[in-house]
Structures are given as structure tokens and as C-alpha cells.
C-alpha positions in Angstrom: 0.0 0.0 0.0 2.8 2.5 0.7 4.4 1.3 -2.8 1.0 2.0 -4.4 1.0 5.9 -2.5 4.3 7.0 -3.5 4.3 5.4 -7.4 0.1 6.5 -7.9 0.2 9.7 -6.2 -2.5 11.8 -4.3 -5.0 9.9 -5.1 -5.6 6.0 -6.9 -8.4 3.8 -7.2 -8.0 0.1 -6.3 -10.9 -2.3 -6.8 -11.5 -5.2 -4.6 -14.4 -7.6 -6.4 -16.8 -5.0 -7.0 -16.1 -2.4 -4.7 -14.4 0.8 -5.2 -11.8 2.0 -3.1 -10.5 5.5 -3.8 -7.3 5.9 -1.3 -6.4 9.8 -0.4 -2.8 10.6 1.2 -3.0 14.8 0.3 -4.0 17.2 3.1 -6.0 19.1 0.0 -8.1 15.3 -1.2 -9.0 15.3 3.0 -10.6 18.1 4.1 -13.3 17.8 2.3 -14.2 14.4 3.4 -13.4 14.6 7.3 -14.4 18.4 7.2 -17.8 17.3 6.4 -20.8 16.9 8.1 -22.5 14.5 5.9 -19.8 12.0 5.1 -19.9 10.5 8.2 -20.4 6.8 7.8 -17.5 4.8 8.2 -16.8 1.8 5.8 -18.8 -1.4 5.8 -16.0 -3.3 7.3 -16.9 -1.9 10.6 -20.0 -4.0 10.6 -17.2 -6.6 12.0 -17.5 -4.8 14.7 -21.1 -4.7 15.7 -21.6 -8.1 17.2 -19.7 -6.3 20.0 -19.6 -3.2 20.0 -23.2 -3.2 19.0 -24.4 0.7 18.1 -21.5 2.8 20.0 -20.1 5.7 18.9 -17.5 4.0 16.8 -20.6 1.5 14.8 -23.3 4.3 15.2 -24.0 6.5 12.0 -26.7 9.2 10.9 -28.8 10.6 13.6 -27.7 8.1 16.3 -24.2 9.0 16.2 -24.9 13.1 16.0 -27.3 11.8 19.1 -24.9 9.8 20.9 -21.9 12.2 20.1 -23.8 15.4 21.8 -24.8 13.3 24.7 -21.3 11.4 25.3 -18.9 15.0 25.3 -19.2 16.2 28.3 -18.0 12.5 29.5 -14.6 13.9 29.0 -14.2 17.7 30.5 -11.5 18.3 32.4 -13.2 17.5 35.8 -13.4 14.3 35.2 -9.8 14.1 33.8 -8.5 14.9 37.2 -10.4 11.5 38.5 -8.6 9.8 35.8 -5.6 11.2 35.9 -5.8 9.2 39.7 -6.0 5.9 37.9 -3.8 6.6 35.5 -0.7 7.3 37.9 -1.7 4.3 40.3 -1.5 2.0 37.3 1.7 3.1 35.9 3.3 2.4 39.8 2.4 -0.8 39.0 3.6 -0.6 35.1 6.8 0.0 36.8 6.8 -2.9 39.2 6.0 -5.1 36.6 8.6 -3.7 34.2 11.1 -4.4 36.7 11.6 -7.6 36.1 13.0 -6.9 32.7 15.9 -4.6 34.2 19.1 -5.7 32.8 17.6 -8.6 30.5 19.2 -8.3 26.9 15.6 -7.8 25.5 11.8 -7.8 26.1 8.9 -6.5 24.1 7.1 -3.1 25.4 4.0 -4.1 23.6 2.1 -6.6 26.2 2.9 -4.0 29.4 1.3 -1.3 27.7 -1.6 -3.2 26.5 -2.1 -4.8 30.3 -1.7 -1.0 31.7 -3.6 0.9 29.4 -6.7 -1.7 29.9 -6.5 -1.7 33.9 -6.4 2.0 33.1 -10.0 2.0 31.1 -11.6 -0.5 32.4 -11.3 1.0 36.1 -12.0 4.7 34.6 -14.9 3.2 32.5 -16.8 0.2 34.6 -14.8 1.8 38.2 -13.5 -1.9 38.5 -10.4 -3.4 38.8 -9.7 -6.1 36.9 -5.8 -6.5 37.8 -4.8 -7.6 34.2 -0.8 -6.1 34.7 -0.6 -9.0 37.5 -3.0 -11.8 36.8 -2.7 -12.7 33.0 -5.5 -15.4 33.2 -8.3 -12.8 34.1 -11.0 -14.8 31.9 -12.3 -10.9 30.5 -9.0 -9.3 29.6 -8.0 -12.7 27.5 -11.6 -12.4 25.8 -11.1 -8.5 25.2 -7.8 -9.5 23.4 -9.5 -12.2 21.4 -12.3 -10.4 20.2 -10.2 -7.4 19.3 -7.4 -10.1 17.5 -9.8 -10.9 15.5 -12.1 -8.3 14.5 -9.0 -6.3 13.1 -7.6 -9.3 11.1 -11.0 -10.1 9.5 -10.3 -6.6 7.9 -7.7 -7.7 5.9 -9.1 -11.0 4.9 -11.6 -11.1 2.4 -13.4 -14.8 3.0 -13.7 -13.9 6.4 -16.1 -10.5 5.4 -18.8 -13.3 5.1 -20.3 -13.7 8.1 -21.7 -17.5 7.4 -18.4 -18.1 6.3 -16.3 -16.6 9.5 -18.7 -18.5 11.4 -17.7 -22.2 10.8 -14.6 -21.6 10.8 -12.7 -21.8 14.2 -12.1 -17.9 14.4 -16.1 -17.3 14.5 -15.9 -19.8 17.1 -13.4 -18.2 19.5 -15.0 -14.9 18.8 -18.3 -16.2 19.7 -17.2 -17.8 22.9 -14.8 -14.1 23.5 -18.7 -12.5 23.2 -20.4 -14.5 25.8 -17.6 -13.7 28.1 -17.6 -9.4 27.4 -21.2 -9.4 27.3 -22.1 -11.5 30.6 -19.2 -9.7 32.5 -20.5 -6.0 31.6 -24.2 -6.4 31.8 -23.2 -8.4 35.7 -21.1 -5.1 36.2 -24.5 -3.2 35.0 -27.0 -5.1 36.9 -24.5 -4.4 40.1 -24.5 -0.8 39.4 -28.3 -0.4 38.9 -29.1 -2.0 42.0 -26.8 0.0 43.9 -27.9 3.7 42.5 -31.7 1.7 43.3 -30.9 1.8 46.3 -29.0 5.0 47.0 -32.6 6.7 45.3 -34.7 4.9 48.0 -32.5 6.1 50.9 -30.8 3.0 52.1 -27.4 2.8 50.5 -25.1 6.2 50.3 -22.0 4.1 48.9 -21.1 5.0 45.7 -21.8 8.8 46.1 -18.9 9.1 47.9 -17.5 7.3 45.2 -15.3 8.8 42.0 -17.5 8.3 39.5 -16.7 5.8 36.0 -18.3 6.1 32.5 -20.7 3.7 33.5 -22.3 5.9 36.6 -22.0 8.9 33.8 -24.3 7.2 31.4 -26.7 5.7 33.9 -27.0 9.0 34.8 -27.4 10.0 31.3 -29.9 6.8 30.6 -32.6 8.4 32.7 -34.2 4.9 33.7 -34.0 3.1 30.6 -35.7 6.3 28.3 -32.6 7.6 27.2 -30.6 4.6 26.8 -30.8 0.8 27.4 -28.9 -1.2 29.2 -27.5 -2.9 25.7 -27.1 1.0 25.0 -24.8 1.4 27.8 -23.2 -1.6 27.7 -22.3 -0.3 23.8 -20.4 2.3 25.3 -18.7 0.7 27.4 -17.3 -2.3 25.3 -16.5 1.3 22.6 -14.7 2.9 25.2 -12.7 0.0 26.1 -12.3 -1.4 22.5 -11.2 2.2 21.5 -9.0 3.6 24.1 -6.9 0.2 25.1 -5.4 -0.8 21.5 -4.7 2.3 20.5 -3.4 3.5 23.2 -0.9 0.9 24.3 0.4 1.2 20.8 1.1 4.6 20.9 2.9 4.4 24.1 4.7 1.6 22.7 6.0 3.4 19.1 6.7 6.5 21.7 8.7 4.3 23.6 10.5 3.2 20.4 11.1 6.6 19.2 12.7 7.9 22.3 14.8 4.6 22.6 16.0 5.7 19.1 16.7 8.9 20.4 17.7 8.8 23.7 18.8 12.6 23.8 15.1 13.1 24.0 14.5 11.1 27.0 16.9 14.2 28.7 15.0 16.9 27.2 11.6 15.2 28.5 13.0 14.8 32.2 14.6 18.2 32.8 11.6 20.0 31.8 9.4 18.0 33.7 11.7 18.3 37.0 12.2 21.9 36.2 8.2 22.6 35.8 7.0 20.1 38.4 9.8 20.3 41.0 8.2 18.2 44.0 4.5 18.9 43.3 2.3 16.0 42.7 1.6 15.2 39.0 -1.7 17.2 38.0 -2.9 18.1 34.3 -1.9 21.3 34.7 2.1 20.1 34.6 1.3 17.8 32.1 0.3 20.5 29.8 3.6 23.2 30.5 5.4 19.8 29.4 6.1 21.6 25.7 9.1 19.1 24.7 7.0 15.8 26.4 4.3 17.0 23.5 6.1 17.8 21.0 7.9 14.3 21.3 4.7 12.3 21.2 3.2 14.1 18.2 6.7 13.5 16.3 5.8 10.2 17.0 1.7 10.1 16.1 3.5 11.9 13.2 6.0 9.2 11.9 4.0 6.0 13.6 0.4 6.9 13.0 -1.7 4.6 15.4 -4.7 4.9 13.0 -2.9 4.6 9.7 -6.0 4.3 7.2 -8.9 6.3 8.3 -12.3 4.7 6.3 -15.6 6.7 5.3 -18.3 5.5 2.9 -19.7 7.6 0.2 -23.7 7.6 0.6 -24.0 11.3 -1.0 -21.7 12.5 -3.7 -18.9 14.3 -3.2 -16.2 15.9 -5.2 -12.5 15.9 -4.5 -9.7 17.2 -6.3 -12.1 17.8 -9.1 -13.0 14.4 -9.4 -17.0 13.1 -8.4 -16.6 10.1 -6.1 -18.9 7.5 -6.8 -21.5 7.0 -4.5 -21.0 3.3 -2.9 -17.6 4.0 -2.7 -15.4 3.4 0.1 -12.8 6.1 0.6 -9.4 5.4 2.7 -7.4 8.2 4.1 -3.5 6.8 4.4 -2.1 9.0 7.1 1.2 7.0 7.7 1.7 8.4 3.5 0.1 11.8 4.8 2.6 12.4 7.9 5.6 11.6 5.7 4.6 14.3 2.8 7.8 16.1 1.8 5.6 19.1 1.1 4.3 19.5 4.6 7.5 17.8 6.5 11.2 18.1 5.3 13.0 15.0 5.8 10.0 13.1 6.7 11.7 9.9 7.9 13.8 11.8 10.6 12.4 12.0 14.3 13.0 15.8 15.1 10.2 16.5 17.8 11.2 20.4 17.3 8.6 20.4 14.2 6.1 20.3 17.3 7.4 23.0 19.9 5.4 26.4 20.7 7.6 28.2 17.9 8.0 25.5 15.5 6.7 25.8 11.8 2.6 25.9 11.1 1.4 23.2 9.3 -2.1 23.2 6.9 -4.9 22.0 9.9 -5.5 18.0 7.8 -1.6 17.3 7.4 -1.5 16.2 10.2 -4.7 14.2 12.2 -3.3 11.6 14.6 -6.8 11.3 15.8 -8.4 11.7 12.9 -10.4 15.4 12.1 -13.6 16.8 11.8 -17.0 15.9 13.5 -15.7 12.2 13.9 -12.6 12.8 15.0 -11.5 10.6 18.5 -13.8 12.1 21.2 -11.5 10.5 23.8 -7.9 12.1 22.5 -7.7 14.7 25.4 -7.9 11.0 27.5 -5.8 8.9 25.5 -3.2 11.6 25.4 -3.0 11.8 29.4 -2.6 8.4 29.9 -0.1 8.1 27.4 2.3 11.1 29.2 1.3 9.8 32.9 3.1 6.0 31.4 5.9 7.4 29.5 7.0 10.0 32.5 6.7 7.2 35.1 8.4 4.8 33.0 11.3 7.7 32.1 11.8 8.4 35.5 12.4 5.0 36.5 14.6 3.6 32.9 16.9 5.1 30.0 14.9 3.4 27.3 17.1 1.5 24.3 15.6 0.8 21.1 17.5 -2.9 19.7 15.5 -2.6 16.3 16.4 0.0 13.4 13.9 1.4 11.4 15.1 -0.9 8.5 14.0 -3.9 11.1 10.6 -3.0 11.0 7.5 -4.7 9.4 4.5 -2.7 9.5 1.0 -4.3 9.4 -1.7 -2.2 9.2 -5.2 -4.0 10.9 -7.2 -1.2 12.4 -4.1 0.4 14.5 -0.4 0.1 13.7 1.6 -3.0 14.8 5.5 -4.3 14.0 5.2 -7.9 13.0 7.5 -9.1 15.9 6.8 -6.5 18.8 9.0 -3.6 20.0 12.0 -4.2 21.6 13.4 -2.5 24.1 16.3 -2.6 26.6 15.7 -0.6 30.0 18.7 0.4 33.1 17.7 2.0 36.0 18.0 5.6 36.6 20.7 6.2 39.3 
């Protein structure tokens, strides 16, 4: 796919059977698409999705999503950022423990840890439970959480498996069907749970969990308003979006930070003086987080050069012209980001990490050259969250480690499923910090 960008230019058609797939890398070709209001839908391969993430805000389209959107934003101000911000630094204590046991060792990949710490992470901030998946690796719910998003992303990229009465006799529709029961039972129990206790907080006799910080699930059952807003099945949609969402993606973009700065350790430095200089001895707070100008412009360096989303999907229900050229209506339409971040005429030498692109008086670039969480109406609604948790893991794990890199960029083998992954892992190196 990156052969077919740079020898087909801005934009190419491809056809797979009898779909259209019209594939955009210029910042020009992409505003009109994520810029608009009606081109919304994303492709008809995230119907893979639905058996379990049933109509959340990643599945949802047309009125539902513009519904759920509105009614979901304000799950995200900065109030409740400071509750988890809380979770966030209490899991990456016990990132660090974990990590530990790696001191010294010639080699271990990064990838697992930040998967196991960024879902502890959402699932306590989004179900307020703990399901202890950095220490117990058996937890029947994080290995069906993995399964189901395993699979979901590689049916993407394999066409016999888009038929759903095919995928189903075959022994991945079995595992995904048996991953299901296991997410679906464990949520709505966590609902039922919930319910019963706010039940009985409204008739007087329990004053528990108002004393309580408060998860996404006690955010939309106050938001359901007893069923007439949203279902249980609703809620439970958001949840298994918010965890499907925010724990892939996440991990991985702590792990290709990790990478980058392993690459270029001088960075690592720069990071730590400016946070020990800005925080001194107060306790960490969003408010240092975001004075931490070279800590940000070293993570979007690396959203830039290791996109986490690095094909971004819509279908075409309406028509729609780009670069003077009408778009078929049925068409699905991929924007290639990893091509998009490594433009020439948006970034000089695009394959060098040189965070300074990204500091306070660093260069302007056109607003859609650069979207590592997408842009427009549908862009991430979780990205001020995802980007927390990913400085609260990389300072912690900083603090404690100078970070090695063993694999050159010429090592690498990209596959693209619905987030960014090297074929063998990251691997890293870590000494403690004297």
C-alpha cells in the first residue's frame, strides 16, 4: 500500500471484487471528506464490529451517532480528567513494578505491558473496577477483550472472512463467539450491580457510591434516565466502545513513543529536565502535564512518523467531489495518514524523528496534514484522555529507565489491521536511573 501511494500519487483507485476503493494521502483530497458533516459513515467493514460493539459511537452513523456524540462530550471535561488522571498514575506504579523484572535482561517487548496497563487504566475509569490484568494474566475478561479485538482487526484484511456465514464455521467465529459471551455477561453483571446499587442509594438506604469517584458507566446511567434515554444494551455499547477504542490504541502509541525515544535517547533528557524543572516536588496534576512543551512535541513527532490509526475509512452515501474528481457514490474512501505524515511538502526529511517540528515556535502546518486522531465531527472524542494516559506512562516509565531501542527502522514490518503494529513486537532494553 505504501508502494502503491508514492508510485500513484494523491490519489488512486483500487478495486476489490466489486467495490471501489478510492485511497487519499493529500492534506487538499482530505478536508473535504473529514471536514464534512455528511460524510460521516465509516466503511462497511466496521460492521465486524457490531456483534460487540453493538451501536456505539464507533458503529453508530446518521442521527444516532450526531445523538450519541452530543450526549457522550461532556463524559470527557477536564473534571473528570483529574479523576482519571488518579487511575492513570496508580496504574503506571504498578507498570513500573512489573517492568522491573526486565531490568538488565538483553531484550523484552514493550507491547504486552502497555496493553495490560492501558486496559486496567479504562476499564477501572470506564466500569470503576479493577480487573488486575498487569498482574493476573489469566483474568477470563481481559483474555476475551484481546480475542475479540485479534480478531475483529484481522477479518479486515481477509476477504473470506467479510462473510459472516463463512467466519462463522470456521474456528475464528468460534473463539470470537465464545470471547462475546464472556464481554457481554461480565458488563451487563457489572450493569446489573451498578443499577441495583444507585436503586438503592434513590430509595434512601445505600449512600456508597456517592462518595464514590465516578466511572463512565455511573455517567451514562445518569445520562440513561431509567431506561428512556438509553438501554442497558445501549450502555453496555459504550462501554465495550470505550474499552475497545482507548486500550489498543493506546498501548500502541505508548509503545512506538517508547520506540522513538529509545531511538533517540537525547530526547529522554530533554523530557525529564523540563518535567523536574516545571514540576519540582509537586504532585503530577494536568496542569504540569500540559507546560510539558518538549513531552508533547515528542509524542506528536511520533503520532506523526507512527500513525496509530494509519487508514482512516468513510463511505460515500451522498456525492462528493474531491480534487475535481465526483466520487462515486458506494464507494469506500481510505485516508493513508502513515503516507500523509511523511509528505515532503508538509514535512522536510519526513523519515527523521525531530520532535522540534512540534514545539510552541516550530513551523505551522495546513490544519488535515497532520490528524493523529483523525479530524472533523468524527474525529476521537476520547484524544484529550488517551493523550493523558499516554504522558502519565511514558514520564513514570522515564523516571524510572533510560529506554534502548534494539531494532532499526530498516528492522521494521509494518502491518496495518485497524491500528499500527511491528510484525515481531517492540523491543526495548531498560537500566535503571541512578
Amino acid at each position: 500500500m505504501l508502494k502503491w501511494g508514492k508510485e500513484l500519487g494523491d490519489m488512486y483507485l483500487v478495486w476489490v471484487g466489486m467495490r471501489p476503493f478510492i485511497f487519499l494521502y493529500k492534506a487538499e483530497a482530505i478536508q473535504p471528506l473529514l471536514s464534512s458533516s455528511v460524510h460521516i459513515d465509516k466503511s462497511l467493514e466496521y460492521g465486524y464490529l457490531r456483534p460487540w460493539l453493538g451501536s456505539g459511537l464507533v458503529t453508530s452513523t446518521g442521527e444516532k451517532w450526531h445523538f450519541r456524540r452530543k450526549l457522550l462530550t461532556p463524559t470527557f471535561h477536564s473534571g473528570l480528567l483529574e479523576v482519571y488522571l488518579k487511575t492513570a498514575i496508580k496504574e503506571a506504579e504498578i507498570l513500573i513494578s512489573c517492568l522491573n523484572q526486565e531490568v538488565d535482561k538483553p531484550e523484552f517487548d514493550i507491547v504486552p505491558y502497555a496493553k495490560r496497563a492501558t486496559l486496567d487504566i479504562i476499564c477501572d475509569s470506564s466500569m470503576g473496577c479493577n480487573i488486575n490484568a498487569q498482574k493476573n494474566f489469566e483474568n477470563e475478561y481481559v483474555l476475551a477483550v484481546n480475542t475479540l479485538a485479534s480478531i475483529s482487526q484481522r477479518r479486515f484484511l481477509n476477504v473470506w472472512m467479510s462473510f459472516d456465514p463463512i467466519f462463522k464455521l470456521t474456528s475464528w467465529g468460534k473463539e470470537y463467539d465464545q470471547a462475546l459471551r464472556v464481554t457481554h455477561g461480565f458488563i451487563n453483571k457489572i450493569i446489573a450491580e451498578r443499577k441495583a446499587e444507585w436503586k438503592a442509594r434513590k430509595d434512601g438506604n445505600c449512600h456508597e457510591r456517592s462518595h464514590k469517584r465516578q466511572a463512565l458507566l455511573d455517567l451514562l446511567l445518569e445520562l440513561s434516565k431509567d431506561g428512556e434515554v438509553l438501554s442497558d444494551i445501549d450502555i453496555r455499547d459504550e462501554v465495550n466502545t470505550f474499552m475497545f477504542a482507548g486500550h489498543d490504541t493506546t498501548a500502541t502509541s505508548i509503545s512506538w513513543f517508547l520506540y522513538a525515544l529509545g531511538r533517540h535517547p537525547q530526547y529522554q533528557e530533554k523530557i525529564l529536565e523540563e518535567y523536574y524543572e516545571i514540576a519540582k516536588t509537586e504532585e503530577l496534576s494536568l496542569d504540569i502535564l500540559s507546560k510539558l512543551t518538549w513531552l508533547e512535541a515528542c509524542i506528536k513527532e511520533s503520532w506523526r512518523i507512527y500513525p496509530v490509526a494509519p487508514l482512516i475509512a468513510r463511505q460515500i452515501y451522498h456525492p462528493i467531489t474531491i480534487l475535481g474528481h465526483e466520487i462515486p457514490v458506494g464507494s469506500t474512501v481510505l485516508v493513508n495518514s502513515f503516507l500523509l505524515h511523511r509528505d515532503t511538502r508538509y514535512f522536510p526529511e519526513p523519515d527523521t524523528y525531530r520532535p522540534e517540528r512540534f514545539l510552541p515556535n516550530g513551523p505551522k502546518y495546513p490544519s488535515y496534514a497532520f490528524i493523529p486522531f483523525s479530524a472533523g465531527s468524527r474525529n476521537c472524542i476520547g484524544w484529550k484522555y488517551a493523550t493523558m494516559i499516554v504522558k502519565v506512562l511514558i514520564l513514570h516509565i522515564l523516571k524510572n529507565f533510560k529506554v534502548e531501542s534494539l531494532d532499526t527502522e530498516d528492522q521494521l514490518r509494518f502491518t496495518s489491521e485497524l491500528v499500527l503494529h511491528n510484525a515481531n513486537g517492540l523491543r526495548l532494553k531498560i537500566t535503571p536511573r541512578k
